[in-house]
N, C-alpha and C positions, 0 to 999 in steps of 0.2 A: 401446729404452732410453729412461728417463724424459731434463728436460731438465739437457745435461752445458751445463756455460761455459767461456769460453776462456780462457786465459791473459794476461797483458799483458806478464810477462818473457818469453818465448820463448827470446830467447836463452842469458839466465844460466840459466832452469833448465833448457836443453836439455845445456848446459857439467854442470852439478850431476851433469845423469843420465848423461851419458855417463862420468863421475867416478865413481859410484855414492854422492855423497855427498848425504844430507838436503837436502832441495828443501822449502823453506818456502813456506807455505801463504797466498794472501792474507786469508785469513780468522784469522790465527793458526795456532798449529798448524804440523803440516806434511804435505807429499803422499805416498801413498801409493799404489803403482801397482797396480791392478786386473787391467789388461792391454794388452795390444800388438793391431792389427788392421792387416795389410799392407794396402796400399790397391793398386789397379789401375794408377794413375799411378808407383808406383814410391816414391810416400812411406809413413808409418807413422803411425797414430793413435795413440796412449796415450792411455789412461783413467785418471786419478788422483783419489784421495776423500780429502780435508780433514782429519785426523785429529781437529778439534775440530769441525768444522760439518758433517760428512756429506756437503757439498756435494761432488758429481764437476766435477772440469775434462777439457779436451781438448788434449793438446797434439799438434798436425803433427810428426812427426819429419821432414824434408826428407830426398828420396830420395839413394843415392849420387853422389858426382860423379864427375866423369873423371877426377881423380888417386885419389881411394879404388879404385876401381872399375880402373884400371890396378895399383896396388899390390899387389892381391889377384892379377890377373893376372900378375903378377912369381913372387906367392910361389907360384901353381899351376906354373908353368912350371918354377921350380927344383925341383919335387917335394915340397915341405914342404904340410901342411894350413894354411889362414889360419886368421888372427886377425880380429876384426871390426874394422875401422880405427880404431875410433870407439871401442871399449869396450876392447881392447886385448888382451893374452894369457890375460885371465879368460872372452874368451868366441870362442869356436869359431866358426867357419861352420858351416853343416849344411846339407844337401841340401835343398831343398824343392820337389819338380818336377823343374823343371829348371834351378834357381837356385842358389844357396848365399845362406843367409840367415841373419844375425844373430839369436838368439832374443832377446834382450834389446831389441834395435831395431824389429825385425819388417825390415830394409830388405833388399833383395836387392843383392848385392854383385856377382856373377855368374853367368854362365852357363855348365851343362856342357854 
């Protein structure tokens, strides 16, 4: 992949995406997500592209913590399917391996 740049709000636009709300662009414009890539460490890349300059950024999604990651463990145990912590009753877990993982975040929430 050509060169992506990083972000400098991190945290307001990480708030926006988890929101699903328009994440303005430092260029103008605003971000546009590309894609999600789980990482090995347990965090999540996003790829977003400028809607006025082309230019791609990269934002870290930081991996689950031990309240998310016990929460999910709650609602497996009562027998209901999760919610992703983060994104809320609009997005599912889903199997991936032997994880349950947000598609929206790429992060893995747990293990079956």
């Amino acid at each position: 992949m050509g060169d992506v740049l990083q972000v400098d709000n991190k945290k307001q636009l990480l708030k926006q995406y988890y929101a699903a709300q328009r994440m303005d662009s430092p260029n103008g414009g605003y971000l546009m997500l590309l894609g999600i890539r789980s990482g090995e460490d347990g965090n999540a890349v996003g790829i977003f592209e400028c809607s006025s300059s082309s230019l791609r950024y990269e934002l870290v999604i930081p991996k689950a913590t031990r309240t998310e990651r016990k929460k999910v463990r709650d609602v497996i145990g009562a027998g209901d399917d999760p919610d992703c912590p983060r994104h809320g009753p609009s997005a599912r877990l889903i199997r991936v391996g032997r994880n349950l993982v947000c598609t929206d975040c790429g992060v893995a929430y747990a293990r079956t």
